[in-house]
Each structure stands twice: as structure tokens, then as C-alpha cells.
VEXDRENLO-253743 format. One line per field, with one value per atom (N, C-alpha, C): atom name; residue number from 1; residue in three letters; x negated, y negated, z negated. Coordinates in Angstrom, 2 decimals. Atoms other than C-alpha are relative to their C-alpha. Layout:
<nodes>
atomo	c(CA, ...) $
num	c(NUM, ...) $
residuo	c(ALA, ...) $
xx	c(X, ...) $
yy	c(Y, ...) $
zz	c(Z, ...) $
</nodes>
This chain:
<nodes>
atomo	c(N, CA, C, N, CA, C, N, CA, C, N, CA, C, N, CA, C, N, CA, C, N, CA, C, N, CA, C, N, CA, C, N, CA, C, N, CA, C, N, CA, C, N, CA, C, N, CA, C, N, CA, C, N, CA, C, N, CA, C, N, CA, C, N, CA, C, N, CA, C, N, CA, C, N, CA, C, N, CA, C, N, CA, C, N, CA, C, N, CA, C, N, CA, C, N, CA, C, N, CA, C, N, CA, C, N, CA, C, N, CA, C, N, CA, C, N, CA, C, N, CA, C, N, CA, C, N, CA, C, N, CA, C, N, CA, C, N, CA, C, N, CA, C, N, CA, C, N, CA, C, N, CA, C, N, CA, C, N, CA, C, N, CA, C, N, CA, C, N, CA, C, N, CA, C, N, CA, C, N, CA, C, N, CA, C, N, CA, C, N, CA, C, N, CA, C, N, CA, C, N, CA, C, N, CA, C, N, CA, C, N, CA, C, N, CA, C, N, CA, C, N, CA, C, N, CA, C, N, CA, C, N, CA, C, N, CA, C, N, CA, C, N, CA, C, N, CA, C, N, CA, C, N, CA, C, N, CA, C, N, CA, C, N, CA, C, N, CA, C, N, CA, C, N, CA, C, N, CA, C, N, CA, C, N, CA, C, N, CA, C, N, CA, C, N, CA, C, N, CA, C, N, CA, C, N, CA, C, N, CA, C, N, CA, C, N, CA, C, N, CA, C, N, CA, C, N, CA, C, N, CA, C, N, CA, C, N, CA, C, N, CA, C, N, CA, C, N, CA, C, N, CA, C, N, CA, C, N, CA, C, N, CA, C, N, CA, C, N, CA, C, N, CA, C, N, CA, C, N, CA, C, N, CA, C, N, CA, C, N, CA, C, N, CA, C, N, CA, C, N, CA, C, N, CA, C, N, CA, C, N, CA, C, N, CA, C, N, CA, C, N, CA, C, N, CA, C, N, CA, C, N, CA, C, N, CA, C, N, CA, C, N, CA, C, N, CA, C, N, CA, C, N, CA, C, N, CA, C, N, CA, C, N, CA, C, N, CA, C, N, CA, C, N, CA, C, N, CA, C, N, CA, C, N, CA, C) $
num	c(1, 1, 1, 2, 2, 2, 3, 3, 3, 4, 4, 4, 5, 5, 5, 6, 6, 6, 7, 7, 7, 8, 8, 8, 9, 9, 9, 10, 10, 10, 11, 11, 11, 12, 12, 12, 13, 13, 13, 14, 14, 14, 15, 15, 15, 16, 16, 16, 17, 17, 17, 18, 18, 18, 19, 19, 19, 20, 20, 20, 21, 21, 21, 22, 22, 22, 23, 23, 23, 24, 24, 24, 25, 25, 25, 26, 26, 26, 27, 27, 27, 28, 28, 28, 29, 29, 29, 30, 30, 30, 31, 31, 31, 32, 32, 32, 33, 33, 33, 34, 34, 34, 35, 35, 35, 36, 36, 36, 37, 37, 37, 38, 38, 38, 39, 39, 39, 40, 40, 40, 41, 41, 41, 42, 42, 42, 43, 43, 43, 44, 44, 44, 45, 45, 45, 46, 46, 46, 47, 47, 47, 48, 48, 48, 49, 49, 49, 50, 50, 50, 51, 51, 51, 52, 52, 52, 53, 53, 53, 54, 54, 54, 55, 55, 55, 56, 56, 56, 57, 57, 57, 58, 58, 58, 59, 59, 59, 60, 60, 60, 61, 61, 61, 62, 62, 62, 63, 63, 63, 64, 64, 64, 65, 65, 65, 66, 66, 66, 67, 67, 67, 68, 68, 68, 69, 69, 69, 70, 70, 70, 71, 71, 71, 72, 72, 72, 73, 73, 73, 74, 74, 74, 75, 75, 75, 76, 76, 76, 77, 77, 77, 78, 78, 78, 79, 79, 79, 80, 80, 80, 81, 81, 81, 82, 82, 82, 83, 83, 83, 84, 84, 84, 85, 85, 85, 86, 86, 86, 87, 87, 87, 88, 88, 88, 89, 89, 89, 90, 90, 90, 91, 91, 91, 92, 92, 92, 93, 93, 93, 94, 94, 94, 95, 95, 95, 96, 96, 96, 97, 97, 97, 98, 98, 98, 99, 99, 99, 100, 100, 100, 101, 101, 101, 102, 102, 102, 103, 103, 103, 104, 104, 104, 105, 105, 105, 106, 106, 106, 107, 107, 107, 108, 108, 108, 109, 109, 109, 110, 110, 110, 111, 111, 111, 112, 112, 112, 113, 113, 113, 114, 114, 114, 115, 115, 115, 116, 116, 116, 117, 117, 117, 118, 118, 118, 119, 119, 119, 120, 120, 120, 121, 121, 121, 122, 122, 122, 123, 123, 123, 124, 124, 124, 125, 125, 125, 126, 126, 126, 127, 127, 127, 128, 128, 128, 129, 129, 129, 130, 130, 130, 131, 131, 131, 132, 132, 132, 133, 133, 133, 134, 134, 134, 135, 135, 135, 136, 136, 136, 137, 137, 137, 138, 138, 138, 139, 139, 139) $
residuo	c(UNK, UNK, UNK, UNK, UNK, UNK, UNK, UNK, UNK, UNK, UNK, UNK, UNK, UNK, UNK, UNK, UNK, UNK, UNK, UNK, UNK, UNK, UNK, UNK, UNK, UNK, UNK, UNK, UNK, UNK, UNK, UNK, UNK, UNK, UNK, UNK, UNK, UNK, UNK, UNK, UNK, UNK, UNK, UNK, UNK, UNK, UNK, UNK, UNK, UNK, UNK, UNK, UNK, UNK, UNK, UNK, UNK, UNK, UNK, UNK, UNK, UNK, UNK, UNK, UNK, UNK, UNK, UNK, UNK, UNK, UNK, UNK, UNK, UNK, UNK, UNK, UNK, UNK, UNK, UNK, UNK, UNK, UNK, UNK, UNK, UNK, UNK, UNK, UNK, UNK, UNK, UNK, UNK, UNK, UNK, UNK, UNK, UNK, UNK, UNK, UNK, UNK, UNK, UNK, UNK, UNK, UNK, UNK, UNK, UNK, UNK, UNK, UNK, UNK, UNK, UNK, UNK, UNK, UNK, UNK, UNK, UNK, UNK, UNK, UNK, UNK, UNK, UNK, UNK, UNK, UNK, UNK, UNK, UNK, UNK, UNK, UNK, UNK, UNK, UNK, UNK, UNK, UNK, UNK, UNK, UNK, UNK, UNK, UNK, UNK, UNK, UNK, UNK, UNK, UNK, UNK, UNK, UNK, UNK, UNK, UNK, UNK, UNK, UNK, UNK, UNK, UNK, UNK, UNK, UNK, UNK, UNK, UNK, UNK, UNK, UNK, UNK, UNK, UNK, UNK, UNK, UNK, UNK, UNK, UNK, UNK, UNK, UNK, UNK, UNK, UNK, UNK, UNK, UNK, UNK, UNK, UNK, UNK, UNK, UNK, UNK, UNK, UNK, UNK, UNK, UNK, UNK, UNK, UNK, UNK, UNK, UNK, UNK, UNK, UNK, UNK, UNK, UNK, UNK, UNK, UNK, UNK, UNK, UNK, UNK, UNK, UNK, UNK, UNK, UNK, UNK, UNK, UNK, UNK, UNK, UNK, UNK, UNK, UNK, UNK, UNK, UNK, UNK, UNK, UNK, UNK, UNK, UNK, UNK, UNK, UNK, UNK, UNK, UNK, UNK, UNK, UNK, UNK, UNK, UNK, UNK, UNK, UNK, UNK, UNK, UNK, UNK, UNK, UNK, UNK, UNK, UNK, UNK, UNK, UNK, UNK, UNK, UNK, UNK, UNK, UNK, UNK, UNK, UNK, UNK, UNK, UNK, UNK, UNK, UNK, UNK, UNK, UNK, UNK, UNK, UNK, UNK, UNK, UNK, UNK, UNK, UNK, UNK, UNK, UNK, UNK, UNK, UNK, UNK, UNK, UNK, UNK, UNK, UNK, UNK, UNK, UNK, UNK, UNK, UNK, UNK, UNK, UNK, UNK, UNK, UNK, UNK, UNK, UNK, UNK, UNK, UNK, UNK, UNK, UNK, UNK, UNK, UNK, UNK, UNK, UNK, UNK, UNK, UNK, UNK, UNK, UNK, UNK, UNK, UNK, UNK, UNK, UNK, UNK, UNK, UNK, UNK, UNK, UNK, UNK, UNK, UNK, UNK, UNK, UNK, UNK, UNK, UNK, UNK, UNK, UNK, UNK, UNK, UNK, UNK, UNK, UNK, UNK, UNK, UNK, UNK, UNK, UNK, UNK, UNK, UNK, UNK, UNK, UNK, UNK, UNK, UNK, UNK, UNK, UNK, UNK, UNK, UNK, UNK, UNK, UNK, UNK, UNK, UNK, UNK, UNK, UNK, UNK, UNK, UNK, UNK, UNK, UNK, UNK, UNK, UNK, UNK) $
xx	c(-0.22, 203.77, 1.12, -0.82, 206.02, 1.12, -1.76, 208.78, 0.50, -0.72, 209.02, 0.62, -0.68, 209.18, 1.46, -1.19, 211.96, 1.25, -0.80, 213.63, 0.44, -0.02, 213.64, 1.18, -1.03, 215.39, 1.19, -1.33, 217.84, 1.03, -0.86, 218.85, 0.27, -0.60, 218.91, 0.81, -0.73, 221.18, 0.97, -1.58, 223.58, 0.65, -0.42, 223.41, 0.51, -0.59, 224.12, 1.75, -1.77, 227.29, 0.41, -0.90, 228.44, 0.57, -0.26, 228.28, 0.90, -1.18, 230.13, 1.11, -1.01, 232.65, 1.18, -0.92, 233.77, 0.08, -0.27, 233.25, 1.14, -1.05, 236.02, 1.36, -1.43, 238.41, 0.31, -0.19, 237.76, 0.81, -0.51, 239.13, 1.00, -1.74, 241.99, 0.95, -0.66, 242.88, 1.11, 0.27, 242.28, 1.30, -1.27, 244.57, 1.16, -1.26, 247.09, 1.35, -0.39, 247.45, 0.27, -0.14, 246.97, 1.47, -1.44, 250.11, 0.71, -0.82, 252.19, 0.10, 0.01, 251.36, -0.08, -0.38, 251.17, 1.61, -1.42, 254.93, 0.39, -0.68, 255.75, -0.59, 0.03, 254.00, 0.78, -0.94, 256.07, 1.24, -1.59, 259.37, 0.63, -0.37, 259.79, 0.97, -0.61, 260.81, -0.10, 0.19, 261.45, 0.49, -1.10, 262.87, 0.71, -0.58, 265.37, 0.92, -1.13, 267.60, 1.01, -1.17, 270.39, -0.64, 0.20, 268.44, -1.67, 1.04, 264.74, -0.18, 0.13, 263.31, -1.99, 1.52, 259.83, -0.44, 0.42, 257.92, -1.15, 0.35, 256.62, -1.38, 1.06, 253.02, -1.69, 1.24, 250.13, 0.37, -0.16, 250.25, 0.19, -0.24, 250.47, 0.01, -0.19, 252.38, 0.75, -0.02, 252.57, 1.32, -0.92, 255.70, 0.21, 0.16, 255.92, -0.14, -0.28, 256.45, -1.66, 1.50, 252.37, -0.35, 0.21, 250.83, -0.73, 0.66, 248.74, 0.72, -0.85, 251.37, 0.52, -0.18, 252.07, 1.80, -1.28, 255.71, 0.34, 0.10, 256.41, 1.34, -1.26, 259.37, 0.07, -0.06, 259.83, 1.06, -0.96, 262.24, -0.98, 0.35, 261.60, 0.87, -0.72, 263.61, -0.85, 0.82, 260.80, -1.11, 1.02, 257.68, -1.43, 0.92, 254.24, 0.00, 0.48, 253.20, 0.79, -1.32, 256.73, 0.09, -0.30, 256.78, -1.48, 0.47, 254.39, 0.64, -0.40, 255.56, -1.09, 1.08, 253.50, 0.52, -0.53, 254.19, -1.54, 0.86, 252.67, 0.76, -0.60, 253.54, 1.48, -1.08, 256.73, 0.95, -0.37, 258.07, -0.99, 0.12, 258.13, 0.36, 0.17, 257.64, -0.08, 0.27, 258.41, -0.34, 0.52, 256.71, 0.14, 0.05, 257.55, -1.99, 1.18, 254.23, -0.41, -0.21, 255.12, 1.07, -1.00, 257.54, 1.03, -1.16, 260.19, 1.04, -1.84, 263.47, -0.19, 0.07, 262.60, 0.64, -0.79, 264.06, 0.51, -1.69, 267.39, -0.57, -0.01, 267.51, 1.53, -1.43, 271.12, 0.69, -0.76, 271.94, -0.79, 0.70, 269.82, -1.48, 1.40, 267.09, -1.01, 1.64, 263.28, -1.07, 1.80, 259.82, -0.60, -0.05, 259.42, 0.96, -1.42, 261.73, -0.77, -0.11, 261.14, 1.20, -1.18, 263.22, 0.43, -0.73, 265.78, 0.35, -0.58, 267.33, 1.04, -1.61, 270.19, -0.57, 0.16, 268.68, 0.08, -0.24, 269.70, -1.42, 1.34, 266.26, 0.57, -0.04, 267.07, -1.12, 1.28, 264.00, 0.37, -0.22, 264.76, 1.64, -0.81, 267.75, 0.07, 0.09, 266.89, 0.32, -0.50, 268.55, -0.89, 0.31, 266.66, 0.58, -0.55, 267.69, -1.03, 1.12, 265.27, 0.85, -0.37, 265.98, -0.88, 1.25, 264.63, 0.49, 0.25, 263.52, 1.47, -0.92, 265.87, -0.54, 0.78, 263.59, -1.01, 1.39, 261.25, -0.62, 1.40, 259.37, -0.61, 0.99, 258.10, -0.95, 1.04, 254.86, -0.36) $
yy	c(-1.35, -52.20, 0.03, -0.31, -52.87, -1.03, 0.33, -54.65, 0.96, -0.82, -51.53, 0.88, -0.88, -49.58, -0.68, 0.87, -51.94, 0.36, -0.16, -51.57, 1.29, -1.60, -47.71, -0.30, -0.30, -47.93, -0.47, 0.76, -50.57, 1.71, -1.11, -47.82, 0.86, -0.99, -44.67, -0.67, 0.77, -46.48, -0.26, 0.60, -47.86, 1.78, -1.47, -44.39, 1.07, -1.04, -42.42, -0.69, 0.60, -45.07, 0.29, -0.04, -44.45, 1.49, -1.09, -40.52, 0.03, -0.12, -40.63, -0.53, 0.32, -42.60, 0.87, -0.77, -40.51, 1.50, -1.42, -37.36, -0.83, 0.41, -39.53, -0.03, 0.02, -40.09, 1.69, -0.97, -36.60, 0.95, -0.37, -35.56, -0.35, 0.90, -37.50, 0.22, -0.74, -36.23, 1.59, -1.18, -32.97, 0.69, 0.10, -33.31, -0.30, 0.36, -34.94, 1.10, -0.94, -32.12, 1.21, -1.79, -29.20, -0.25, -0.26, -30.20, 0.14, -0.57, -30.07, 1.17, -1.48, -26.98, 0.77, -1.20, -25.09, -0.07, 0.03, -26.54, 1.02, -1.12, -24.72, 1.53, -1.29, -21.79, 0.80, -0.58, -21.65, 0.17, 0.63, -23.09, -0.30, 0.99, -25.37, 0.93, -1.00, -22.30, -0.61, 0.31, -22.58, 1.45, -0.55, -20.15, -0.91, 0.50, -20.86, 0.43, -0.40, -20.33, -1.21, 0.70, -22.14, -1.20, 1.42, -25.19, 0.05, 0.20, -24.31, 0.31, -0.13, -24.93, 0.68, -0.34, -22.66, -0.30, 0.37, -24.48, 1.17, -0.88, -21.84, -0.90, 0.68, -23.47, 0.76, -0.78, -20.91, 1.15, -1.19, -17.84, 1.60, -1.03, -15.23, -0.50, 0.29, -15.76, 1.15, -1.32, -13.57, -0.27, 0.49, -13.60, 1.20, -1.15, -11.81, -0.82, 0.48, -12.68, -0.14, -0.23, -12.65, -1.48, 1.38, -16.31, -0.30, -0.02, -15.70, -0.13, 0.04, -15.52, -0.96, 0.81, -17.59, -0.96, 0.20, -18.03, 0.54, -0.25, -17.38, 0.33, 0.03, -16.03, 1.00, -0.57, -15.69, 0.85, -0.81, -13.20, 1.87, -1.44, -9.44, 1.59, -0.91, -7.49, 0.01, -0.06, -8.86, 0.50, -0.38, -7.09, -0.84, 0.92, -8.67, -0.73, -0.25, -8.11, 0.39, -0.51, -7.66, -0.02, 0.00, -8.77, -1.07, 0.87, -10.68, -0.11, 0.32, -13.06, -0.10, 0.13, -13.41, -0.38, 1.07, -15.63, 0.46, -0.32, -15.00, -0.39, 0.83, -17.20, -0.06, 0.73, -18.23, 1.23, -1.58, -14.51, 0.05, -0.15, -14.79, 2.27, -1.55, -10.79, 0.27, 0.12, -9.97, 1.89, -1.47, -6.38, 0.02, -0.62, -4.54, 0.30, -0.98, -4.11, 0.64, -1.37, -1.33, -0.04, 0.28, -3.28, 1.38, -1.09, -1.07, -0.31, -0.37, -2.36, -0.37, -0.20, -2.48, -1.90, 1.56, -5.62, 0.40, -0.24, -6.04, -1.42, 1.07, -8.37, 0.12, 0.21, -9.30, 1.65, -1.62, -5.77, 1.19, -1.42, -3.68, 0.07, -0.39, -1.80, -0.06, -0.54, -2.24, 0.18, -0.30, -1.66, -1.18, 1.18, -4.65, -0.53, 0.80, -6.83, -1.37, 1.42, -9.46, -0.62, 0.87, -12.38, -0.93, 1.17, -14.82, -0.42, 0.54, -17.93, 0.53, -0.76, -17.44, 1.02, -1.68, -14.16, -0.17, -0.03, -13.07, 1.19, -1.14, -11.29, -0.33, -0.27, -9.70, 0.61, -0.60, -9.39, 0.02, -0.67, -7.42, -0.68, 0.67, -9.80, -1.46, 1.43, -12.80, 0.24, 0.29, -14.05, -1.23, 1.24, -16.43, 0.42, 0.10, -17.25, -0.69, 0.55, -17.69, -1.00, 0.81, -20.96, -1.12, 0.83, -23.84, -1.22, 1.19, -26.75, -0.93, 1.36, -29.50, -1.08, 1.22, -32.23, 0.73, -0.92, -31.06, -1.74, 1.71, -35.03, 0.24, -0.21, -33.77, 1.13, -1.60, -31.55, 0.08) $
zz	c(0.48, 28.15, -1.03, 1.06, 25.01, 0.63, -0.79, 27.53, 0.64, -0.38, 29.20, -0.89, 1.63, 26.05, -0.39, 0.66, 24.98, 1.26, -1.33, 28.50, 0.08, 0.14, 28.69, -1.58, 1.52, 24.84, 0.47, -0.70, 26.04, 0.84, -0.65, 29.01, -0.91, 0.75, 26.81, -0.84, 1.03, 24.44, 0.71, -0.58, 27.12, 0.38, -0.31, 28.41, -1.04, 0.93, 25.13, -0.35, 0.24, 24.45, 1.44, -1.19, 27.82, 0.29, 0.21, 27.30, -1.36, 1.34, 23.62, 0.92, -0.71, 25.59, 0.70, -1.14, 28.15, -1.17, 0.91, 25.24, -0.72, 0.76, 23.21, 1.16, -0.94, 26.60, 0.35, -0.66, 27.11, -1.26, 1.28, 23.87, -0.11, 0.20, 23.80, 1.14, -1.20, 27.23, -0.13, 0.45, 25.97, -1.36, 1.10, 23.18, -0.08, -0.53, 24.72, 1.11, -1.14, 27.53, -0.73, 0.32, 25.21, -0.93, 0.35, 23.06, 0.81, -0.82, 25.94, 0.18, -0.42, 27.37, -1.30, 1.26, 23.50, 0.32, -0.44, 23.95, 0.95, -0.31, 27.04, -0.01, 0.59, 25.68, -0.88, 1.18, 22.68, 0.30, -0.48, 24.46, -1.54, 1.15, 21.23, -0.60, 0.91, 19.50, -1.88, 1.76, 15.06, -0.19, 0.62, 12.94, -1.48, 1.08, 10.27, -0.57, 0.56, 7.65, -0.10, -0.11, 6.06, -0.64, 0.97, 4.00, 0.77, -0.32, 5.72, 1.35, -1.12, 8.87, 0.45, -0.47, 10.01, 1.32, -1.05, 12.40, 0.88, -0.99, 15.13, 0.31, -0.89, 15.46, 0.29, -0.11, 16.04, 1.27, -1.16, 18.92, -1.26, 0.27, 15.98, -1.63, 1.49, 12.46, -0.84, 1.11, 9.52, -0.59, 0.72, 7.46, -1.05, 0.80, 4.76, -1.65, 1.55, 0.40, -0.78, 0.50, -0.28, 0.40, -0.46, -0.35, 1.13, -0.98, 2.41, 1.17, -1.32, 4.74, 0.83, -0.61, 7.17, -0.14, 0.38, 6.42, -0.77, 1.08, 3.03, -0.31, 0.48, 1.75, -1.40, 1.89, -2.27, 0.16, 0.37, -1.96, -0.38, 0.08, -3.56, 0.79, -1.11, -0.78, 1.36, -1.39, 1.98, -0.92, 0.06, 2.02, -0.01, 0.19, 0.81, 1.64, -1.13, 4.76, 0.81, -1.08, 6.79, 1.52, -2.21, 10.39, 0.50, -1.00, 12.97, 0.87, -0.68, 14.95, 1.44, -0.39, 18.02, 1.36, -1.70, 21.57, 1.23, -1.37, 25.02, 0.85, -0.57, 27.44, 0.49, 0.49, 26.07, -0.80, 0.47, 25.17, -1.50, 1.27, 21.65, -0.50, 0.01, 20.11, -1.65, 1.09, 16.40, -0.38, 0.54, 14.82, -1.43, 1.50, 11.62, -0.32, 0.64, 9.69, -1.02, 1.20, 7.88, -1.26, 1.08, 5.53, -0.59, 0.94, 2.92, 0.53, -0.81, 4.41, 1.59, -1.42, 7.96, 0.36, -0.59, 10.49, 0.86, -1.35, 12.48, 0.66, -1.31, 15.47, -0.14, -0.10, 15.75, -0.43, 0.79, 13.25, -0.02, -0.59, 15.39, -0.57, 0.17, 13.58, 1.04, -0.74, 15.05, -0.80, 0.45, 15.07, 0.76, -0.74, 17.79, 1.09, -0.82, 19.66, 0.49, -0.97, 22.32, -0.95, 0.01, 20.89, 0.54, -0.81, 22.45, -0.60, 0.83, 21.54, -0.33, 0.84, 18.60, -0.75, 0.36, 17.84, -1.66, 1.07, 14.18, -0.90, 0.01, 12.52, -1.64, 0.91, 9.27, -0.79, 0.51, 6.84, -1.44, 1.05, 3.52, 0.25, -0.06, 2.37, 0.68, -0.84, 4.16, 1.50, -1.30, 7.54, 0.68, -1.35, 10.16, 1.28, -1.27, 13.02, 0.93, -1.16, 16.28, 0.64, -1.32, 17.84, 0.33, -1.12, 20.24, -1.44, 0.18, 18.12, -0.16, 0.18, 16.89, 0.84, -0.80, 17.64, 0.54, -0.85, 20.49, 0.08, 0.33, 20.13, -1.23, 1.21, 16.83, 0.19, 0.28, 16.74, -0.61) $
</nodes>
């Protein structure tokens, strides 16, 4: 009776390490596959100015002079709460939200704008520029 008891433990035991296992390959799979594809979701988009580079890494980023923001910019010409950035499969999309000096895309006043690479997005006095990634091997 207490060799089967012992026997039975043995199995559940090989059997629970053999389930963590495959939950660890499956994770690492998992992780391996989903950076790619966030990649060609984003199309290894950044923005940037002239000395900083904003890494594009979420489906919807805030930008705006308030610390909460996802991209921060100390300047007092951007609005606490100025634009969202926001990607859908690969069609990056930037929205005024509600800011005081509005945003240009290459000059041109909006309210939202699909952006392309190059594109020039003017927020209060600050200039970025939408483009693809320097290094697309870094995530």
C-alpha cells in the first residue's frame, strides 16, 4: 500500500515538471513571436527630435508636458494632454486632445492625421519627426 502511495507521488511529480516545462517553452515561444509581430504592427516606427529619440512601444501613447504622459515634453507651448499617438495595424494615427496651439503634420493644421515616414508633427514649439527606427534589432 505505501509503494503505491509512493508510486502515484513519483508520477504526479514527473507529471507536474513535465507540465511547468512545456508552460516555460510555451512562454518563451510566446515571447519570442509576439515581439516580432508588435514589430510589424508598429513598422519599427520612433519619433524624434534633434538630440532625443521616442521609442514608439505601446498601441496608444500620450504625449503631452504632464508627468503622466507617455512622452514627455518639458516645454510650456505643449499642452499638459496634447496629442495621442495610436497604431493599428501598422497605420500609425496622431489626434489633437484639445491642446491650446493645435498640431501641424508637415505645416498642415489638424485634429487627426494618419502619419507617414518623414512626417514633420508640430506640437506647441516642439518639432518631431515620424520615422522608421534606426536600429530595428533593438526592442
Amino acid at each position: 500500500m505505501d509503494s503505491t502511495n509512493l508510486i502515484l507521488c513519483a508520477v504526479a511529480a514527473a507529471c507536474l515538471d513535465i507540465c511547468a516545462m512545456v508552460l516555460i517553452i510555451s512562454a518563451y515561444h510566446e515571447r519570442k513571436t509576439g515581439g516580432k509581430r508588435w514589430n510589424r504592427i508598429t513598422s519599427f516606427m520612433e519619433l524624434a527630435d534633434y538630440n532625443t529619440v521616442y521609442p514608439l512601444g505601446c498601441d496608444e501613447i500620450l504625449i503631452g508636458r504632464h508627468a503622466s504622459a507617455d512622452i514627455r515634453l518639458a516645454d510650456l507651448s505643449v499642452s499638459r494632454y496634447h496629442a495621442i499617438l495610436t497604431v493599428s495595424d501598422g497605420i500609425w494615427t496622431i489626434t489633437d486632445m484639445g491642446s491650446t496651439s493645435g498640431i501641424f503634420v508637415n505645416g498642415i493644421p489638424v485634429s487627426q492625421a494618419q502619419l507617414r515616414e518623414n512626417d514633420i508633427i508640430k506640437l506647441g514649439n516642439r518639432q518631431l519627426i515620424f520615422r522608421r527606427r534606426r536600429d530595428i534589432n533593438v526592442r
